[in-house]
C-alpha positions in Angstrom: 3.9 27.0 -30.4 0.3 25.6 -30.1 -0.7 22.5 -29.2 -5.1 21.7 -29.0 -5.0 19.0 -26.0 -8.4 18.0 -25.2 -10.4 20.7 -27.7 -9.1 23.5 -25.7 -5.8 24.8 -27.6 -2.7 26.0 -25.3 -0.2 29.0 -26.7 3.1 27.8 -24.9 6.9 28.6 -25.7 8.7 26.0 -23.7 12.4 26.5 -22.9 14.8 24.6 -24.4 15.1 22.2 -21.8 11.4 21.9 -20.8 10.6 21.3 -24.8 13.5 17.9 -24.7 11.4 16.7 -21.6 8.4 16.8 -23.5 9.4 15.7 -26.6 11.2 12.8 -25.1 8.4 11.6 -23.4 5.9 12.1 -26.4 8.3 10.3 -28.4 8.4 6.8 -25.9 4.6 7.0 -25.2 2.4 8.3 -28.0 1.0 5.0 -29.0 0.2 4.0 -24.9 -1.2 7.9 -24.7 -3.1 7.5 -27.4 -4.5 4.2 -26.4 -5.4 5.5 -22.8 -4.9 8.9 -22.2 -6.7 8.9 -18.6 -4.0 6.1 -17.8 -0.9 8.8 -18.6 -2.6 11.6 -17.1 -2.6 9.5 -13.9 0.9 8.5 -14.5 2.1 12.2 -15.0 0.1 13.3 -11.7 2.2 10.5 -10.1 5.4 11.7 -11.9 4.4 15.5 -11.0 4.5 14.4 -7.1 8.7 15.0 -6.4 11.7 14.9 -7.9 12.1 11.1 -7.4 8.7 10.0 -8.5 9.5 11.9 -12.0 13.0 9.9 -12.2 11.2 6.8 -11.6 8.7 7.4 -14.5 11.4 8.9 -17.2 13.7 6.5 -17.8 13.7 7.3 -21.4 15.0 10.9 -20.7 17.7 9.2 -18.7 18.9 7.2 -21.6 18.3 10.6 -23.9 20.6 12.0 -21.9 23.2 8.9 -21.8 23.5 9.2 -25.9 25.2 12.7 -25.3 27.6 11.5 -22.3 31.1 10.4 -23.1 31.4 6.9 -20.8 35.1 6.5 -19.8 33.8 3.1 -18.0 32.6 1.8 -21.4 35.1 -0.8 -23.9 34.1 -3.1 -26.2 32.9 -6.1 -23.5 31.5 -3.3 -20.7 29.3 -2.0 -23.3 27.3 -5.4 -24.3 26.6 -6.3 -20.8 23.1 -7.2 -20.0 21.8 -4.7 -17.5 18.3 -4.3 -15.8 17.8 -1.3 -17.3 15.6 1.1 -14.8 18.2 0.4 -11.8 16.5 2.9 -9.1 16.6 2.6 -5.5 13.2 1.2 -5.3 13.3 -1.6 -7.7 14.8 -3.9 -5.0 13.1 -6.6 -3.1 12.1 -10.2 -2.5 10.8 -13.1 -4.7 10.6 -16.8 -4.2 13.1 -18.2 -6.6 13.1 -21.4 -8.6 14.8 -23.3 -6.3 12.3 -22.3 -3.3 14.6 -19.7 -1.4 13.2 -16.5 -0.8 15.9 -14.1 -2.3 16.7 -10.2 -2.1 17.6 -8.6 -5.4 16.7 -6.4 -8.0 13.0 -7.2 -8.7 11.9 -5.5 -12.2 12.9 -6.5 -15.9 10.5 -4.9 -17.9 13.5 -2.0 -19.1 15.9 -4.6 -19.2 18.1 -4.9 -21.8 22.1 -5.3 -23.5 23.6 -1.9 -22.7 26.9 0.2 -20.9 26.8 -1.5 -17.4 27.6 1.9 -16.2 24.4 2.8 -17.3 22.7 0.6 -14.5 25.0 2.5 -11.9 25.0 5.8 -12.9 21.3 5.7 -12.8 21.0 4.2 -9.3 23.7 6.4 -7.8 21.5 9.3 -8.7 18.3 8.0 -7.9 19.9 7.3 -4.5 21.0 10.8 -4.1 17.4 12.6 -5.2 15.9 9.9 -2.4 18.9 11.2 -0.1 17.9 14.6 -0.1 14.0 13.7 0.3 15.7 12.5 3.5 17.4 15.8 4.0 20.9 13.9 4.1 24.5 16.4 3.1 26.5 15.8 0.4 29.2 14.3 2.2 27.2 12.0 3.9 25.2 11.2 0.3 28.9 10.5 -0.9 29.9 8.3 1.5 27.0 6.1 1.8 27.5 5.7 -2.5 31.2 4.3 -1.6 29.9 2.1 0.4 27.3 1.0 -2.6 30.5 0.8 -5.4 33.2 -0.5 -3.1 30.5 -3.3 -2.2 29.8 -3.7 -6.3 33.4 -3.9 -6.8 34.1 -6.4 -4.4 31.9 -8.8 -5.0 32.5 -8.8 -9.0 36.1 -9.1 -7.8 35.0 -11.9 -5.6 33.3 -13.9 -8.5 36.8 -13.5 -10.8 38.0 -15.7 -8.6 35.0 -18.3 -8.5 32.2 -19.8 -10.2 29.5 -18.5 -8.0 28.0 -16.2 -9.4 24.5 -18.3 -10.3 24.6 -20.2 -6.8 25.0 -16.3 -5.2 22.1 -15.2 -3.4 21.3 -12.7 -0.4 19.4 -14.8 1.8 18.3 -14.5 5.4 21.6 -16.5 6.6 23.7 -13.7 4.7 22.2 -10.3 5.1 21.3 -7.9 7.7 19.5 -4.6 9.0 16.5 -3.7 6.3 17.1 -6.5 4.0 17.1 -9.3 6.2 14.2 -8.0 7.9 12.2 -7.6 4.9 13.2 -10.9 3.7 12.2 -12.5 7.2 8.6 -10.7 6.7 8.1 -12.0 3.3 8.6 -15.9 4.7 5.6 -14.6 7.0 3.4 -13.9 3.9 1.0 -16.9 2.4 -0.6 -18.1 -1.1 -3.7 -18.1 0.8 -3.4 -14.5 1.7 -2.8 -13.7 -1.6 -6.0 -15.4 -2.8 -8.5 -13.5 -0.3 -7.0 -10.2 -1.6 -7.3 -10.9 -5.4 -10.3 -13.5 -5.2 -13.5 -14.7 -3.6 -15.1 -18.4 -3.0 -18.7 -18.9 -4.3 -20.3 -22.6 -4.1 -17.1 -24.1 -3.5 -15.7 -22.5 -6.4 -12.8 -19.8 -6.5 -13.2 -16.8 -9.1 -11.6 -13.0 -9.2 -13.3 -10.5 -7.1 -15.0 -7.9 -8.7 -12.8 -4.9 -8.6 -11.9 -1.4 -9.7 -9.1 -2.3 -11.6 -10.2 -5.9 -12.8 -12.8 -6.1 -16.0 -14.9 -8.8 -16.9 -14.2 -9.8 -20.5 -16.0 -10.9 -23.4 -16.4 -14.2 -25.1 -14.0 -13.5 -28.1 -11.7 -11.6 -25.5 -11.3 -14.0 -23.3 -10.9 -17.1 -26.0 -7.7 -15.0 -27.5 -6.2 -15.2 -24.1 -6.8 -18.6 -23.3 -5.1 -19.2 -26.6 -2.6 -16.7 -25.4 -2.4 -19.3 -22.6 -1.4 -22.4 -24.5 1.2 -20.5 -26.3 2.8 -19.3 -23.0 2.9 -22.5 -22.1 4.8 -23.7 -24.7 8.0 -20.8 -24.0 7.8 -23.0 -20.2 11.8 -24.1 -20.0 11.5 -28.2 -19.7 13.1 -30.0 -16.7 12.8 -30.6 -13.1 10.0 -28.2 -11.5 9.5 -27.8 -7.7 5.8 -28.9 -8.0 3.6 -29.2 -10.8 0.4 -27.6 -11.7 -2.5 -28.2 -13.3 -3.1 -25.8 -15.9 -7.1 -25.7 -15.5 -8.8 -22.4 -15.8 -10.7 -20.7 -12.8 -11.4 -17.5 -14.3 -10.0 -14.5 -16.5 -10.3 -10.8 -15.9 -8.3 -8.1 -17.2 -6.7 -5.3 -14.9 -5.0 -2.3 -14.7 -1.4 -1.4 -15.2 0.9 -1.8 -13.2 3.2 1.1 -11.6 4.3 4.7 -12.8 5.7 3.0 -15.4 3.5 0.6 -16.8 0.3 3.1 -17.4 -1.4 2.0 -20.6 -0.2 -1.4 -21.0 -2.9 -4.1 -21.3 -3.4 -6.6 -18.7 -4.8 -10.0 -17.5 -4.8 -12.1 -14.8 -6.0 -15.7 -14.9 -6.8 -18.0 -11.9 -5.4 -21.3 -12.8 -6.6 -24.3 -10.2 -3.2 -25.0 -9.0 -0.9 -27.9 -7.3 -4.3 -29.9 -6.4 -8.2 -29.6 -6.3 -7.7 -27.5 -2.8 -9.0 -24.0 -2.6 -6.1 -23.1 -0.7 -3.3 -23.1 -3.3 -4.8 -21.6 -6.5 -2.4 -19.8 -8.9 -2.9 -16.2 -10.0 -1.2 -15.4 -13.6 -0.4 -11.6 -14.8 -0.3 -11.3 -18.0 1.3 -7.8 -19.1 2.1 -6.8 -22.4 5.6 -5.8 -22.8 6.7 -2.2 -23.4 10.4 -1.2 -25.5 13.3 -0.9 -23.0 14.3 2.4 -22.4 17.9 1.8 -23.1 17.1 0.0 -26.8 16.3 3.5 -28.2 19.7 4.3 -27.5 21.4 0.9 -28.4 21.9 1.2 -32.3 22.8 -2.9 -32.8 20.6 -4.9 -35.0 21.9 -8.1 -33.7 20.2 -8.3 -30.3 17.1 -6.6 -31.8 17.1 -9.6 -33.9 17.2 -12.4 -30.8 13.9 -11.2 -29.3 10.7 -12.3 -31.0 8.8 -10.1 -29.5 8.6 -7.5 -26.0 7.5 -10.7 -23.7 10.2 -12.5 -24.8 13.0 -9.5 -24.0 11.7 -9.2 -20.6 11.4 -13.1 -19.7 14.8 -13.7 -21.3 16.2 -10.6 -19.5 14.8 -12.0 -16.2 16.1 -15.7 -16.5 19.2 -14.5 -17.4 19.7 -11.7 -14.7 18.0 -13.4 -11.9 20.0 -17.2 -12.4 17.2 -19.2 -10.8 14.0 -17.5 -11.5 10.5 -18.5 -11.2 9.0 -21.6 -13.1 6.1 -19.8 -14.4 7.9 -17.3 -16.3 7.5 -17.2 -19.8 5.4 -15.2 -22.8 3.1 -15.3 -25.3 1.7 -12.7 -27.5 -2.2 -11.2 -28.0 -3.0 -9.8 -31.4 0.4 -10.3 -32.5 1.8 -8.0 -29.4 4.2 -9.3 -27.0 3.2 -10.4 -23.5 5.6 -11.6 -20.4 4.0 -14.0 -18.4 4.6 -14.8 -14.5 2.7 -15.4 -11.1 1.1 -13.0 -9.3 3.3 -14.7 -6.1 2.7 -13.6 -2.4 6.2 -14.1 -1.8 7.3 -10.4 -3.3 8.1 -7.4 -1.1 10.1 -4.4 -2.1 12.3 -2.5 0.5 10.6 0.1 2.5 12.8 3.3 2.7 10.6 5.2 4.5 11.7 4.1 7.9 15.8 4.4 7.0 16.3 8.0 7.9 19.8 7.4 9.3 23.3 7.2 7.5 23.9 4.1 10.0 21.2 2.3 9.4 21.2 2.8 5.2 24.4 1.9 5.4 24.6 -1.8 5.5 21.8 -1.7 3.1 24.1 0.5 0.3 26.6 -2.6 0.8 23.8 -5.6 0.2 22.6 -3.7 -2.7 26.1 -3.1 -4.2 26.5 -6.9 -4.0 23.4 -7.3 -5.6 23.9 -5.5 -8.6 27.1 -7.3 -9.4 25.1 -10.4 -9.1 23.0 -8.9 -11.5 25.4 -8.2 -14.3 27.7 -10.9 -13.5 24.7 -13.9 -14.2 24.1 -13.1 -17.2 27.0 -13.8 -19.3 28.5 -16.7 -21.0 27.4 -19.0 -18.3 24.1 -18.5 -18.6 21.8 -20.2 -22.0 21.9 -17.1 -24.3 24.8 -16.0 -26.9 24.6 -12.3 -26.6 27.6 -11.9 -23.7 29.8 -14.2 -24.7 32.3 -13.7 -22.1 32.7 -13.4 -18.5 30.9 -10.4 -17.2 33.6 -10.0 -14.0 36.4 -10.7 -16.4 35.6 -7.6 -18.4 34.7 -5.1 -15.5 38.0 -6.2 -13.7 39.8 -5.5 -17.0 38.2 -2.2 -17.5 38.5 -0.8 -13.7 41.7 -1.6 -13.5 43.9 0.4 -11.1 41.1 3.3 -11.4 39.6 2.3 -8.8 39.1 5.7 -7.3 38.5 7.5 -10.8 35.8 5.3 -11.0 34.0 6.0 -7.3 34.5 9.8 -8.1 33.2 10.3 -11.0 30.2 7.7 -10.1 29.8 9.8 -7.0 29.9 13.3 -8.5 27.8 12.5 -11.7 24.9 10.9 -8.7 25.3 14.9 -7.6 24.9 16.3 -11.0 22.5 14.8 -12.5 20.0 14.5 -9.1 20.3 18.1 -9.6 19.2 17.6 -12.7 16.4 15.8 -12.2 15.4 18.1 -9.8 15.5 20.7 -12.4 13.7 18.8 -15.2 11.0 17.7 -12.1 9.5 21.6 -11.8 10.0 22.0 -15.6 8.0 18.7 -16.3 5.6 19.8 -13.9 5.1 23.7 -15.3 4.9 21.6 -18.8 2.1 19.5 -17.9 0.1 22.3 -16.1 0.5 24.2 -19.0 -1.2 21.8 -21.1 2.0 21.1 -23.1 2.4 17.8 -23.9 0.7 17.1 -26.9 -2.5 14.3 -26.4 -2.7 14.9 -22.7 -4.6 17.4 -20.9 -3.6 18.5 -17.2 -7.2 19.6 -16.7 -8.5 16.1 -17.7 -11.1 17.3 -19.9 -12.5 14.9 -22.3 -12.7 16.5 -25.9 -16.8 16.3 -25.8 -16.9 18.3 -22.3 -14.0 20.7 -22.9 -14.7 24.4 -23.7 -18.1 24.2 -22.9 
């Protein structure tokens, strides 16, 4: 086949695999590629990096794959749950919480969605063993450590069958150790103010963005249609008791860059809002980030929760309130030209766990247990309890019910299908990579070549 990328045209016969990759991830990003090319072309480099970064940034060819994969772990009630949706071992870490604690869980919503909670698990298990073997851990050990994550899971969703705490549950600093409660104990180090002087500067007493890199200054009609944007978000605000009120007076408006490998293209603002009081010290820094589809809903064929979210912003500020039980005050959305946006604080109080420095099964162990129990946090908040209608039942009921004495089925074939498919991924990482060197994914160009320059 031929494809012209960037005026310069490529003969390439991909195999059969290789061709899926590509057409998988043409078919989730052609509008963002088109949009901003350069943006994708820096997200593939990122992708192109190791096995792991390309899992991280192909969520899409994850749920591709899930279409074709008989679940055993799925029923009628385990197959409506509503899960994060991009469940990798590096989308854990603080935030500050509604109430004021500072909490360790799962700390990314924008892939959330209603899907087969063995989707959330399957996919960290693997991402868990491709960042295992970065580590140059054995299979047995890789294994073991994954028990310890399931057995945790299990237990706890076990634990809340027999309570109602599942929205009062919480890894705190009182409750965790190793890694986590380190990382939570640096976050309660970390400051507003600290936050401002990376993001802002102060000019004739007066606080404004910093000019930037990523940060653009915007026009007159640009910047009226998201203060507009603004008022709207305000409105999707949940009434009630806050922690401390703010005054909603604009400081300034830039827009910015996106955000992670798997946010390249989406448009972005922030907005510097004057805060609790007239002090300098306390200002609040808005993101506004439009909201892309879930990678599971191109999978999920039900017309009923398509119909409950007005728009991307709203799926991923629902999806957060309902999965995190006491989130932030500030999230909500809005929409820009008709497009979906999900609104929150750019807070200093966010920190994701550093694997770097966990090299040893000893040490990453207590931290597979935490994480278990924070996944079946996750899946177990969001259900009948919460102020939605689409789980109408007890989460914990339903994975009790389905688990039943199969305990063990259930670790193995969790455990061998982490294996499998972090093989797998390895695989699809060097044919991604030959792909994209190649010049074989239609609309972007390895080289980087702008049409006007290329051939020359």
């Amino acid at each position: 086949m031929a494809h012209s990328l960037a005026g310069v045209t490529h003969s390439t016969e991909l195999p059969e695999r290789a061709q899926l990759i590509v057409d998988v991830l043409v078919d989730a990003f052609a509008d963002l590629m088109a949009a901003d090319a350069d943006a994708f072309r820096s997200k593939f480099r990122k992708m192109a990096a190791d096995p792991f970064a390309f899992y991280r940034g192909s969520a899409c060819l994850f749920y591709a794959d899930m279409a074709t994969l008989q679940d055993r772990w799925s029923d009628e009630r385990t197959s409506r749950v509503w899960i994060q949706g991009d469940l990798h071992a590096e989308n854990f870490g603080t935030y500050m919480d509604g109430t004021g604690r500072i909490v360790f869980d799962v700390n990314d919503f924008d892939e959330a969605y209603l899907g087969h909670l063995s989707w959330d698990l399957r996919r960290f298990v693997a991402s868990f063993a491709l960042l295992a073997w970065r580590k140059a851990l054995g299979d047995d050990v890789i294994a073991e450590l994954l028990r310890n994550y399931l057995n945790a899971y299990l237990d706890q969703v076990e634990a809340f069958t027999r309570s109602d705490e599942d929205r009062s549950f919480a890894l705190l600093r009182e409750n965790t150790e190793g890694a986590v409660h380190d990382v939570i104990l640096e976050t309660t180090a970390r400051t507003r103010l600290g936050l401002l002087d990376r993001l802002t500067v102060v000019e004739d007493h007066a606080r404004r963005f910093a000019d930037r890199a990523r940060t653009r200054r915007l026009d007159d009609d640009e910047r009226d249609r998201v203060l507009a944007a603004l008022d709207r978000y305000r409105e999707t605000l949940p009434t009630g008791q806050r922690r401390r009120e703010v005054a909603f007076d604009v400081k300034d408006v830039v827009g910015s860059g996106g955000f992670g490998i798997g946010s390249a293209g989406l448009p972005a603002y922030n907005v510097l809002l004057e805060g609790y009081d007239q002090a300098l010290e306390n200002d609040v820094v808005l993101s506004f980030k439009q909201g892309n589809v879930p990678a599971p809903s191109r999978i999920v064929d039900d017309p009923e929760i398509r119909r409950y979210f007005h728009n991307e912003g709203h799926r991923t500020s629902l999806s957060q309130r309902a999965l995190q039980a006491h989130a932030s005050q500030f999230l909500g959305y809005t929409e820009i030209d008709g497009v979906g946006f999900v609104v929150a604080e750019l807070s200093p109080y966010e920190l994701d766990l550093d694997w770097e420095d966990l090299t040893e099964p000893e040490d990453i162990a207590p931290v597979m247990v935490q994480l278990g129990r924070a996944t079946a946090k996750l899946h177990c908040v969001g259900d009948a309890d919460s102020d939605h209608t689409l789980v109408p039942f007890q989460t914990e009921e339903a994975i009790t019910a389905m688990i039943g004495d199969r305990r063990e089925e259930f670790l193995a074939d969790l455990i061998e299908f982490a294996h499998s498919y972090a093989r797998r991924a390895q695989e699809d990482h060097h044919l991604f990579v030959d792909a994209f060197r190649a010049g074989a994914i239609p609309g972007i160009s390895s080289s980087g070549s702008h049409p006007e320059s290329a051939g020359r």
